[in-house]
LOMIZA-721753 format. One line per 3 residues: number of its first residue (from 1); for each residue x, y, z of C-alpha. Coordinates in nm, 4 decimals, padded with zeros to 6 digits. Layout:
NUM	X/Y/Z; ... $
// end
This chain:
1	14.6188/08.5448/07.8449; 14.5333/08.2716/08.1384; 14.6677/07.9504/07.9278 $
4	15.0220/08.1617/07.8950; 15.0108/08.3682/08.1600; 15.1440/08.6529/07.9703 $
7	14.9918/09.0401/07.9322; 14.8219/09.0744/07.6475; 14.8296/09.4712/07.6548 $
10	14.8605/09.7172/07.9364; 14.7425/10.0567/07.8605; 14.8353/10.4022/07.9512 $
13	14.4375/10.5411/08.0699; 14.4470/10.3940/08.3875; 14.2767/10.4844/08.7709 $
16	14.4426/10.7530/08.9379; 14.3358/10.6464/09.2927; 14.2738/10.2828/09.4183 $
19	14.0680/10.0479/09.1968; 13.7413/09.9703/09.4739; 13.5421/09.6756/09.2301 $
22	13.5768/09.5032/08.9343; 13.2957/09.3391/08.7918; 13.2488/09.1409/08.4029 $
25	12.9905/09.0960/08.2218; 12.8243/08.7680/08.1751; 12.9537/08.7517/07.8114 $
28	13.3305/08.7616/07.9531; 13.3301/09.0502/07.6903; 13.4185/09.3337/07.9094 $
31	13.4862/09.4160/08.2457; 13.4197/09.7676/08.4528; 13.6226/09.9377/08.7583 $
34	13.5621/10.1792/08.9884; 13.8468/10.3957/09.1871; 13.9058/10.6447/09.4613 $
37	13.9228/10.8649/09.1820; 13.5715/10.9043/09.1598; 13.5401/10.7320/08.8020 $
40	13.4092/10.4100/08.6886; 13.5648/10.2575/08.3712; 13.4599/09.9866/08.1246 $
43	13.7174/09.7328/07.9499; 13.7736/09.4991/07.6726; 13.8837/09.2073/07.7896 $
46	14.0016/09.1053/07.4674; 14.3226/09.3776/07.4752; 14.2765/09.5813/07.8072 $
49	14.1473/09.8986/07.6219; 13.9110/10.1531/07.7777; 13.5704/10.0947/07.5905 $
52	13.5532/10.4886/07.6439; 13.7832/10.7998/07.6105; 13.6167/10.9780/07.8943 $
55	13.5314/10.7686/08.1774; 13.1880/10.7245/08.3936; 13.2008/11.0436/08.7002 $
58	13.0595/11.0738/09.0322; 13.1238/11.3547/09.3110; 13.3326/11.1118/09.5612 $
61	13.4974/10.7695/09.5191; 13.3172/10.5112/09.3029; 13.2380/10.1591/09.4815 $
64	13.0221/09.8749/09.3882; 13.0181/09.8392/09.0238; 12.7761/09.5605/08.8333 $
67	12.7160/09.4798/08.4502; 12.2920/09.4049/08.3631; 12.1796/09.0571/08.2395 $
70	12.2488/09.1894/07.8896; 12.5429/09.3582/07.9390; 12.3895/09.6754/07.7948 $
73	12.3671/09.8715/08.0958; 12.5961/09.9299/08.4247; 12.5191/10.0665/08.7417 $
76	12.7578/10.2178/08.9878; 12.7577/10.3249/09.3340; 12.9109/10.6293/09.5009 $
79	13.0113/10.7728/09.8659; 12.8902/11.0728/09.6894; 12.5020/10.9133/09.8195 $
82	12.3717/10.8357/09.4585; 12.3683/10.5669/09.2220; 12.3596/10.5884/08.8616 $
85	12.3363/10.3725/08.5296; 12.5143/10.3957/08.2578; 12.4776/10.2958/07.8873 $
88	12.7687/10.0227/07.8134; 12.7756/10.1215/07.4383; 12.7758/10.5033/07.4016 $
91	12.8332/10.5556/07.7265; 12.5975/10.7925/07.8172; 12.3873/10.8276/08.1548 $
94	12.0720/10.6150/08.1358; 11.9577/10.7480/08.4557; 12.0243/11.0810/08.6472 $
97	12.1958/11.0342/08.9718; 11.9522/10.8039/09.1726; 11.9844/11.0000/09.5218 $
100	11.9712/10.8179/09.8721; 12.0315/10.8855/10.2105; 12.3868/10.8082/10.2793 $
103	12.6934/10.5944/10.0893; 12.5572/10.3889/09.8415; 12.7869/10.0995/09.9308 $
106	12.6747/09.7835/09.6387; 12.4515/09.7796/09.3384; 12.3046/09.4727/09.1560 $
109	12.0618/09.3920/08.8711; 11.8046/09.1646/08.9243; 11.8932/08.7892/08.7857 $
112	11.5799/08.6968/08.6653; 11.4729/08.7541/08.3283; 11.1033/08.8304/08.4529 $
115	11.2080/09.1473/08.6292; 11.3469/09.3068/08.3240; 11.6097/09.5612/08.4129 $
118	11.5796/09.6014/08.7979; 11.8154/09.7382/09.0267; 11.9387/09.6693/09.3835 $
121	12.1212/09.9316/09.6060; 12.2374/09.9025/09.9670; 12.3369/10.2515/10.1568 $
124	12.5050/10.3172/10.4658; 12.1811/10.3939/10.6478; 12.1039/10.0655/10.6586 $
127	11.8582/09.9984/10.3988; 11.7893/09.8236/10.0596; 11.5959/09.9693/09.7499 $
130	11.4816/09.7868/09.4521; 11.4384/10.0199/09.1039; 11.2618/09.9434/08.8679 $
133	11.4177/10.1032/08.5434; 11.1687/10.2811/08.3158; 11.1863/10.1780/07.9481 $
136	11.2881/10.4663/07.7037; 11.0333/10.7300/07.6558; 10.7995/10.7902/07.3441 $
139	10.9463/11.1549/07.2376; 10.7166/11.3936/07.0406; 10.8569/11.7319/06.9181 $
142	10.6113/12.0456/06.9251; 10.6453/12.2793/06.6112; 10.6197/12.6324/06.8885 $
145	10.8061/12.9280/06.8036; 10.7217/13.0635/07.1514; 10.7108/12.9669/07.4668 $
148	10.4175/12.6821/07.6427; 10.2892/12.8944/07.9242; 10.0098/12.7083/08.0315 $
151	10.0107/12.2741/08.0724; 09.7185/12.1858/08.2595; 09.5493/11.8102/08.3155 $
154	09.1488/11.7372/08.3200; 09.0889/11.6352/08.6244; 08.8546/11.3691/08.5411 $
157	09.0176/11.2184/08.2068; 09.3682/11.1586/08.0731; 09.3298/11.4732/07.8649 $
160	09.6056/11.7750/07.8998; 09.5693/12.1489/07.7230; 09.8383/12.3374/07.6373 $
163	09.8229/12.7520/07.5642; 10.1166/12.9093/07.3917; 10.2046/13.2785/07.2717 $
166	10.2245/13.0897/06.9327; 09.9764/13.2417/06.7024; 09.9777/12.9310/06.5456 $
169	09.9338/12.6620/06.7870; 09.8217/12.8732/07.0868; 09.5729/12.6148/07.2041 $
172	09.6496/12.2716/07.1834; 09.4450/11.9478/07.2829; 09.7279/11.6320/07.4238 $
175	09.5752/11.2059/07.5129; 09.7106/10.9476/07.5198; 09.5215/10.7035/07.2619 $
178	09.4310/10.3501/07.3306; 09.7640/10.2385/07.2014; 09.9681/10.3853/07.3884 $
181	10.1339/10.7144/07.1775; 10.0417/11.0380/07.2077; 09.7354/11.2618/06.9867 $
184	09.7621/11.6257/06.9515; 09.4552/11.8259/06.8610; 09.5434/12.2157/06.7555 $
187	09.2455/12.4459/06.8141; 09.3123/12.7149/06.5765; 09.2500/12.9755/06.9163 $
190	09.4335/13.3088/06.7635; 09.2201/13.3893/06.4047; 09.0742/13.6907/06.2708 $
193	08.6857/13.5675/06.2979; 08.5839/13.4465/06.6030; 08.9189/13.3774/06.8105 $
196	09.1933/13.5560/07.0043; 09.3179/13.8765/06.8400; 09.6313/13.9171/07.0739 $
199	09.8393/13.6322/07.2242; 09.6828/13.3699/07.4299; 09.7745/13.4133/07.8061 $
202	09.6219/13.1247/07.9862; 09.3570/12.8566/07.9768; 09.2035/12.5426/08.1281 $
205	09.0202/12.2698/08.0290; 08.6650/12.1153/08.1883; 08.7178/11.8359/08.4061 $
208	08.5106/11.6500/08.1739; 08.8034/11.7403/07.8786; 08.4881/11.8591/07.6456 $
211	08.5428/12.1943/07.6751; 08.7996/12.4652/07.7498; 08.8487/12.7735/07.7943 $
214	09.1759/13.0450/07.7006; 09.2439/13.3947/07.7649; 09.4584/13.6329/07.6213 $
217	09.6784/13.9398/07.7290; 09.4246/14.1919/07.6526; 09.1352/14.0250/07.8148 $
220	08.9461/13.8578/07.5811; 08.8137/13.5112/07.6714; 08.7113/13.2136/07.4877 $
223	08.5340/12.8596/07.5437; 08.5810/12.6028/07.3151; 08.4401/12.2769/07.1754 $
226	08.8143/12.0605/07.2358; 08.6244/11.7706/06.9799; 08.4694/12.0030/06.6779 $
229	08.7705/12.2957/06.7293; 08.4868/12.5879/06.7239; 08.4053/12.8388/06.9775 $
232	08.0648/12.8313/07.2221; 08.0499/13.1657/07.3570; 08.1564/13.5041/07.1880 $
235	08.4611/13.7110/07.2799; 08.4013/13.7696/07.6319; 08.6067/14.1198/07.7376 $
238	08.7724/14.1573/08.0281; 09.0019/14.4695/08.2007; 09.4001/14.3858/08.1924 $
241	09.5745/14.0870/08.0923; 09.3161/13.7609/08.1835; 09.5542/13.5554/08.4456 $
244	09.3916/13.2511/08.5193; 09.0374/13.0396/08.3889; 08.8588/12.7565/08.5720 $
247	08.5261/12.6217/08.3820; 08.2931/12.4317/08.6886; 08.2653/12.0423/08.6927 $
250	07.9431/12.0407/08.4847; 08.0601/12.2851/08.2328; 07.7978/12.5401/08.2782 $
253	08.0112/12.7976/08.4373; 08.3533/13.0164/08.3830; 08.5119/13.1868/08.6059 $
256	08.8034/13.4518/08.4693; 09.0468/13.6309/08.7233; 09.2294/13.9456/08.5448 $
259	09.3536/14.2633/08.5925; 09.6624/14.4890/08.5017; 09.8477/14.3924/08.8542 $
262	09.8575/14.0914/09.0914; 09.7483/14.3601/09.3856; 09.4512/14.4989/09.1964 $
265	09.2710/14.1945/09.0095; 08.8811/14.1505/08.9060; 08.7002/13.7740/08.9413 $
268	08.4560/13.7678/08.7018; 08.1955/13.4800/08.6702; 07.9888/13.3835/08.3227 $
271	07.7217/13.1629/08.2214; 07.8517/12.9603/07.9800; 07.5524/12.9241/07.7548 $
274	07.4218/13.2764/07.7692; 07.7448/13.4557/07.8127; 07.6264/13.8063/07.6750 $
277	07.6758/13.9360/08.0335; 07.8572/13.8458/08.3536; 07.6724/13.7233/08.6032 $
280	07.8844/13.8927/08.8719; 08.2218/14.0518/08.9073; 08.4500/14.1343/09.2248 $
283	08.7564/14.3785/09.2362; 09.0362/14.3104/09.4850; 09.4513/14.1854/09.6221 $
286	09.2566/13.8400/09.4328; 09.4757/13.6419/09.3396; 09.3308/13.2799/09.2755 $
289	08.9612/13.1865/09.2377; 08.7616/12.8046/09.2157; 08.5244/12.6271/09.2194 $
292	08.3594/12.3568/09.4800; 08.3239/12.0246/09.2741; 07.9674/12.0772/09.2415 $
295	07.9662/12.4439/09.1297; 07.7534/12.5685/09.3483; 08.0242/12.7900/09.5349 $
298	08.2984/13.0266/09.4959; 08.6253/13.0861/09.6936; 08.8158/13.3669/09.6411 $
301	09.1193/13.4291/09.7766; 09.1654/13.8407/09.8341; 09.5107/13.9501/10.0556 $
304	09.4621/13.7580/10.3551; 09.1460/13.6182/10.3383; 08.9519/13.3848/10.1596 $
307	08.6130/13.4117/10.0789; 08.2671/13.2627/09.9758; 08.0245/13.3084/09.7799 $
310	07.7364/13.1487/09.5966; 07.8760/13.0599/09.2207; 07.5692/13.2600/09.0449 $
313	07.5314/13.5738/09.2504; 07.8398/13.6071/09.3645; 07.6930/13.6691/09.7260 $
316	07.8836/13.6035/10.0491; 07.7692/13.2863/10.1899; 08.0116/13.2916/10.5220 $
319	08.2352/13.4752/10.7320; 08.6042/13.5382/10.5552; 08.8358/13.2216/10.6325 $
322	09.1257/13.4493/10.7448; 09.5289/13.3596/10.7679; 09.7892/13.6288/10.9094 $
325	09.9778/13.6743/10.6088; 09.8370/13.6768/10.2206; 09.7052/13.3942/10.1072 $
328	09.8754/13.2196/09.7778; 09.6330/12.9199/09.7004; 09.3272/12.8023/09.7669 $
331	09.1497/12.4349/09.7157; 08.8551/12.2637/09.7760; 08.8105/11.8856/09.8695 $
334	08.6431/11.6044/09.6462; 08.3761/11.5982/09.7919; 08.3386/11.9899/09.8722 $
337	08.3625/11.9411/10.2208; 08.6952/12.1015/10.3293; 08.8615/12.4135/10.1955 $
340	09.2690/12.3646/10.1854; 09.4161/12.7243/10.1997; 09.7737/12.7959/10.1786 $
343	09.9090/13.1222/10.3162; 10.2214/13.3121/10.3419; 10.2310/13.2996/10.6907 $
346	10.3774/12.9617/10.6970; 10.1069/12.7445/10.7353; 09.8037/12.5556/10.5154 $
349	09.5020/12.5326/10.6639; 09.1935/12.3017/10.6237; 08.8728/12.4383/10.7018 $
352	08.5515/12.2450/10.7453; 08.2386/12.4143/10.5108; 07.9839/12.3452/10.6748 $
355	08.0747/12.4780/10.9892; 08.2839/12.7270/10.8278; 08.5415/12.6417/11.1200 $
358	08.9183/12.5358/11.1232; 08.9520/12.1469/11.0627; 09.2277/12.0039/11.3186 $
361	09.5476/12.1566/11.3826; 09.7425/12.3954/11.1548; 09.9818/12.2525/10.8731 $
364	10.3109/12.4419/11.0040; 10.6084/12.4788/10.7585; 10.9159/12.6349/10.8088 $
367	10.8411/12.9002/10.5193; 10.5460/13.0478/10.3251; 10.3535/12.7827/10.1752 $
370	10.3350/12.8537/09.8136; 10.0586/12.5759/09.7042; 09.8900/12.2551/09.7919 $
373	09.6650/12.0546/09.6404; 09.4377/11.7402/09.7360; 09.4905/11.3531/09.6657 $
376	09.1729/11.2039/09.4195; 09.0655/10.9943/09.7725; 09.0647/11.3364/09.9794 $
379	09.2520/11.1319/10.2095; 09.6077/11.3502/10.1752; 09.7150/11.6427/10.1035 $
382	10.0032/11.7975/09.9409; 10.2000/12.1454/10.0188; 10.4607/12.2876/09.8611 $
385	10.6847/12.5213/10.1009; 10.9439/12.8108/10.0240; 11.1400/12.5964/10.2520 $
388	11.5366/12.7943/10.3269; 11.6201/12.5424/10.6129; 11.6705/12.2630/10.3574 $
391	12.0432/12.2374/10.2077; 12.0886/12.5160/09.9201; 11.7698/12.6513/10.0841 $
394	11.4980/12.5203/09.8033; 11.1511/12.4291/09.7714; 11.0064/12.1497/09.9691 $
397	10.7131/11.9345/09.9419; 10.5300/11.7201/10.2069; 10.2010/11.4814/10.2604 $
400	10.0105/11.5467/10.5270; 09.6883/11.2527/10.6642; 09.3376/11.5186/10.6359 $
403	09.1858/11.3438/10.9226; 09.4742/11.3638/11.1203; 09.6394/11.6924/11.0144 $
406	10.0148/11.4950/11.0552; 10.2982/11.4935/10.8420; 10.2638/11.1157/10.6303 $
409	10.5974/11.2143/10.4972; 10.9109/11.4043/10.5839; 11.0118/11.6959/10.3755 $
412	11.0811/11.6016/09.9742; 11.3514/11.8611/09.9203; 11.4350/11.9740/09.5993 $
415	11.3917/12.3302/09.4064; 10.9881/12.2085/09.3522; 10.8239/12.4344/09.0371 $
418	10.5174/12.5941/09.1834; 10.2080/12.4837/09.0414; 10.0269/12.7605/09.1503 $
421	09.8956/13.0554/08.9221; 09.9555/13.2753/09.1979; 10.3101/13.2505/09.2420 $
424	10.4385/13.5800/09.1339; 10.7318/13.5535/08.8326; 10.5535/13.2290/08.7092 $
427	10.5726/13.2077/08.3711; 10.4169/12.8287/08.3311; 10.1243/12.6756/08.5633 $
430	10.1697/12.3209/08.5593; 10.0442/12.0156/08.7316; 10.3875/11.9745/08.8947 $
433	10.2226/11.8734/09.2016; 10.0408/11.6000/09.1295; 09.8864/11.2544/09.3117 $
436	09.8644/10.9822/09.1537; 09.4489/10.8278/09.1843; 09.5174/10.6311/09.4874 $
439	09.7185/10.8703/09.6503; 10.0047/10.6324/09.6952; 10.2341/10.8391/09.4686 $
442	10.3276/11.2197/09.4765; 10.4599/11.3476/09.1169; 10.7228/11.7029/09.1547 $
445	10.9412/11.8924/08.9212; 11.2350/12.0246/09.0315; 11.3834/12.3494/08.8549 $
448	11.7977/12.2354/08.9619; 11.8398/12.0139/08.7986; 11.4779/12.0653/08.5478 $
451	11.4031/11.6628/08.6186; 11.0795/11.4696/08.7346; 11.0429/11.2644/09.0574 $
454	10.7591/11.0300/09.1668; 10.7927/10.9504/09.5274; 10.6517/10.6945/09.7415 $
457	10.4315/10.8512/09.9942; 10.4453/10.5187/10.2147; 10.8061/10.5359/10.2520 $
460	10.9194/10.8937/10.1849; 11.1230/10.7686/09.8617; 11.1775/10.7834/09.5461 $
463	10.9398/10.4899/09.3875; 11.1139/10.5216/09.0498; 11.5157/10.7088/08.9527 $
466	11.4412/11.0243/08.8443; 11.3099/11.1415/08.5233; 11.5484/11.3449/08.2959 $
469	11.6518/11.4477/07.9176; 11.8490/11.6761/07.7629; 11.5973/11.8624/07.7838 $
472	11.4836/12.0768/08.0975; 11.1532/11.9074/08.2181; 10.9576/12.2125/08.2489 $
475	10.6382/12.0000/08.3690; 10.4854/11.7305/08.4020; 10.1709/11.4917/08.4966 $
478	10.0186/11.1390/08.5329; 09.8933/10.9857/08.2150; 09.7105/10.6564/08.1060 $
481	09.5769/10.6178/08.4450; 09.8616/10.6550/08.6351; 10.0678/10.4097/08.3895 $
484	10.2759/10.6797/08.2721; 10.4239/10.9836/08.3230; 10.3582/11.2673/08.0449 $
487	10.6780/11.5517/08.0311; 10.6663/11.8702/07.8827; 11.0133/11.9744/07.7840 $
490	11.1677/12.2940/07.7023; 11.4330/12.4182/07.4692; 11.6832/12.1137/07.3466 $
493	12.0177/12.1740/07.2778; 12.0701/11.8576/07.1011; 11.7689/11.8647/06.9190 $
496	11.7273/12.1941/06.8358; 11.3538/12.2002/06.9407; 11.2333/12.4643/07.1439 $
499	10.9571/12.2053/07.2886; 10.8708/11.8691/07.3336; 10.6709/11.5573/07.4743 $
502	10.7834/11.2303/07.6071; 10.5899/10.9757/07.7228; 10.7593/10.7482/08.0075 $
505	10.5480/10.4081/08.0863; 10.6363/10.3683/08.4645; 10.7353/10.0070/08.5644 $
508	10.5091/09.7795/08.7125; 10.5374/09.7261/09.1173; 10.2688/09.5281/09.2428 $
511	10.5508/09.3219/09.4052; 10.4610/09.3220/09.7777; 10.7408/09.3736/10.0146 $
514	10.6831/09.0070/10.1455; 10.7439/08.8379/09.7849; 11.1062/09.0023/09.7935 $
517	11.2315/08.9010/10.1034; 11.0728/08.5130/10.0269; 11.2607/08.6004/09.6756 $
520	11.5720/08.7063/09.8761; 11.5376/08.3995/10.0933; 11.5480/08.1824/09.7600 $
523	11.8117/08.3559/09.5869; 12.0671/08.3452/09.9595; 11.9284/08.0353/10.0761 $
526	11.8877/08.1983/10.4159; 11.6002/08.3498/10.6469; 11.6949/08.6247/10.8961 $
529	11.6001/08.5552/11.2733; 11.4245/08.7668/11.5406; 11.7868/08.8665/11.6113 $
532	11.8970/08.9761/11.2907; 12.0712/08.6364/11.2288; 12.1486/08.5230/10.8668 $
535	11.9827/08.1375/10.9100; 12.0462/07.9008/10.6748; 11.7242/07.7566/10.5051 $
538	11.6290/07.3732/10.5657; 11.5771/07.1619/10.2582; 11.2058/07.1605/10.3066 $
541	11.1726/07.5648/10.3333; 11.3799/07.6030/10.0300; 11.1561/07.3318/09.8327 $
544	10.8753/07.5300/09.9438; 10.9889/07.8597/09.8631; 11.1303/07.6990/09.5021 $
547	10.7645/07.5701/09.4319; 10.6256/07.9318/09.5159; 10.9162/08.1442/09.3219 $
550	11.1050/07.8963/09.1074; 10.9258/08.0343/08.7715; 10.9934/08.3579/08.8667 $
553	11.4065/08.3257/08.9781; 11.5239/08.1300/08.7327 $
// end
């Protein structure tokens, strides 16, 4: 008590190592510390009593510790290289640990009220970051008794399909509606008249989201109407279990890959509209299959090679594209005029069509590269590499500039899902591996821990903390043009759901980098020099930088 100067309680849960920070919050309410100990605790000021029976953990000794405007959130810092924040009230993790590149040495929340809840970390490498905390996700719990194997995006809408070995939700139609939550449209895929008689394997939707098509394990396949629920072609059979489906931009054409093995598969093309009889059918080690954005042609990719051919005949239309190792993925450009292929003889390729010739130097990894996949601007690409020579020895992924053939970033290390159909083992194609539509952003899902990461493909970061539940994050994708991030989740131990959706709207950061530092200016009253000097501001510069900002710092 400060007016008597006497205890008012001391209590027995105390730090076992040195206390590092204290911080309060601005209500005088409560009061947090961090120790050598590796915990962070939270107060009452009122008596001294630990808001919490267990305390807040990191890996290594807790630092910097700091309570948000509201006093409903804390963040803390770690030599253990992450940050994390924490829910004041239930104290529960908010955020997973928010990795970076050394000691995280101070945290801070934004002042200003206009900001919402952002975060500022320093690290021992010498840098700054500011987060911007996501708000809590829109959940929606699926009604699956098995397994989602299949989450795939439209390319050209905000439209996602879903397959399941559910017989009663084995197709299922996901948007996001004008107001922001979530519709679900079940296409009643597995029924006795005109629909799957066995469980649904696959599918795939058209990149105009108006039709799609699903297969099933004993190779029947389907197109559907996604708006009016009902079939457009017949049962169309296929030999073995029917492993992936790809419908061409315009609709018109489906392409089926199937087959009771991944070394002996068939690639079977149909005419949509009059699909009484394949138009043409190829046997092989085939192991992916796609179209060119204008369905015109085919690539194939069969052991080591990839080929072409035209879409409707099925008739080579160029010399084999060939790697030294089996090829795992193959992709064409937006606009059709470079092939990315992605082999197991650790390196991607680009290859130019019309010259049907290598494009610039070889993408070289360290490992096979399992997938890869182009940004909307055909500017960048993406790879995803088996990549041992990272720490724990998992998956990596990296951007690489087309024109270029350079790395844009350095490695993304984490256990990366593959997105790829052709992964052997893979029991869920996802868009894990996504871009953003400007390219600026790179979405992955790890597998340890099962969270989400959007990454800045300007700086190598991460743009936002990582995405996680209780839930394993199983996949994920960019929805509501690029606003938010759409999660497919799998079995809940909380919840008791075997899946789920949650919708997370991701922050706005149209901040440029030259509006904080004038913000930092304001805030320190101080300007740093060509030598790295801290200057104090003259009146002048701080009345002008007060008349830009003032609003916004208050």
């Amino acid at each position: 008590d400060v007016a008597s100067a006497r205890e008012i309680a001391a209590d027995q849960k105390t730090h076992s190592g040195l206390i590092n920070d204290i911080a309060c919050s601005l209500d005088g309410k409560l009061f947090a510390t961090s120790s050598h100990d590796s915990t962070v605790r939270v107060w009452s000021a009122a008596d001294g009593r630990p808001l919490h029976e267990e305390p807040f953990v990191h890996h290594s000794r807790a630092g910097s510790v700091a309570f948000s405007n509201d006093g409903k959130l804390l963040a803390t810092a770690s030599e253990d290289g992450t940050a994390r924040v924490w829910n004041v009230k239930t104290g529960s993790a908010v955020t997973p640990q928010i990795p970076h590149s050394g000691s995280v040495s101070e945290v801070e929340f934004l002042p200003a009220r206009k900001h919402g809840h952002s975060l500022l970390t320093a690290c021992s490498d010498g840098t700054m970051r500011l987060w911007k905390l996501s708000a809590p996700p829109q959940s929606y719990f699926l009604s699956h008794a098995a397994p989602i194997n299949r989450f795939v995006r439209s390319p050209q809408s905000n439209w996602y399909v879903m397959t399941s070995k559910d017989r009663q939700n084995s197709l299922i139609a996901v948007q996001e509606t004008a107001t922001g939550e979530l519709s679900t449209n079940v296409i009643p895929a597995n029924n006795d008249l005109n629909g799957h008689k066995s469980n649904v394997s696959c599918g795939a939707p058209s990149p105009n989201a108006k039709l799609a098509a699903t297969g099933d394990i004993s190779g029947t396949v389907i197109v559907w109407d996604l708006e009016n629920a009902t079939p457009v072609t017949p049962q169309l059979p296929h030999q073995g279990q029917v492993r992936g489906v790809e419908l061409s931009k315009d609709g018109t054409l489906l392409l089926v890959r199937s087959g009771k093995s991944y070394r002996s598969q068939v690639v079977t093309c149909w005419e949509v509209q009059d699909a009484f009889e394949p138009l043409w059918s190829i046997e092989g080690e085939l192991v992916h299959a796609t179209f060119n954005p204008d369905g015109i042609k085919v690539a194939v990719v069969d052991g080591n090679d990839v080929l072409q051919l035209n879409a409707r005949t099925g008739k080579s239309i160029g010399p084999k594209l060939i790697h030294n190792a089996n090829v795992r993925h193959c992709e064409f450009s937006p606009n059709g005029e470079l092939l990315l292929t992605c082999s197991n003889d650790k390196t991607a390729r680009l290859w130019k069509i019309s010259s049907r010739k290598p494009w610039g130097n070889p993408l070289v990894h360290s490992a096979p590269v399992l997938f890869g996949t182009f940004d909307p601007t055909g500017t960048r690409v993406a790879t995803l590499c088996n990549d041992t020579t990272t720490v724990g020895g998992e998956n990596s992924a990296r951007v690489w500039d087309v024109g270029t053939t350079t790395p844009l970033t350095k490695r993304l290390p984490h256990f990366v899902r593959s997105a790829s159909s052709s992964v052997r083992g893979s029991s869920l194609v996802n868009d894990s591996l996504m871009f953003s539509q400007d390219g600026k952003l790179l979405l992955t899902v790890g597998m340890r821990p099962a969270m989400a990461y959007v990454w800045s493909v300007d700086t190598s970061e991460l743009a936002v903390p990582p995405l996680s539940a209780s839930a394993p994050i199983v996949a994920a994708g960019f929805a509501n043009d690029d606003k938010a991030i759409l999660l497919l989740h799998g079995k809940d131990p909380l919840e008791g759901t075997r899946h789920s959706l949650s919708l997370y709207e991701l922050p706005n950061t149209t901040q440029d980098v030259d509006g904080i530092d004038e913000h930092t200016e304001l805030l320190s009253s101080r300007r740093i020099d060509e030598l790295s000097d801290a200057i104090p501001l003259t009146a002048a510069e701080l009345r002008d930088l007060w008349a830009k900002h003032g609003s916004h710092a208050e």
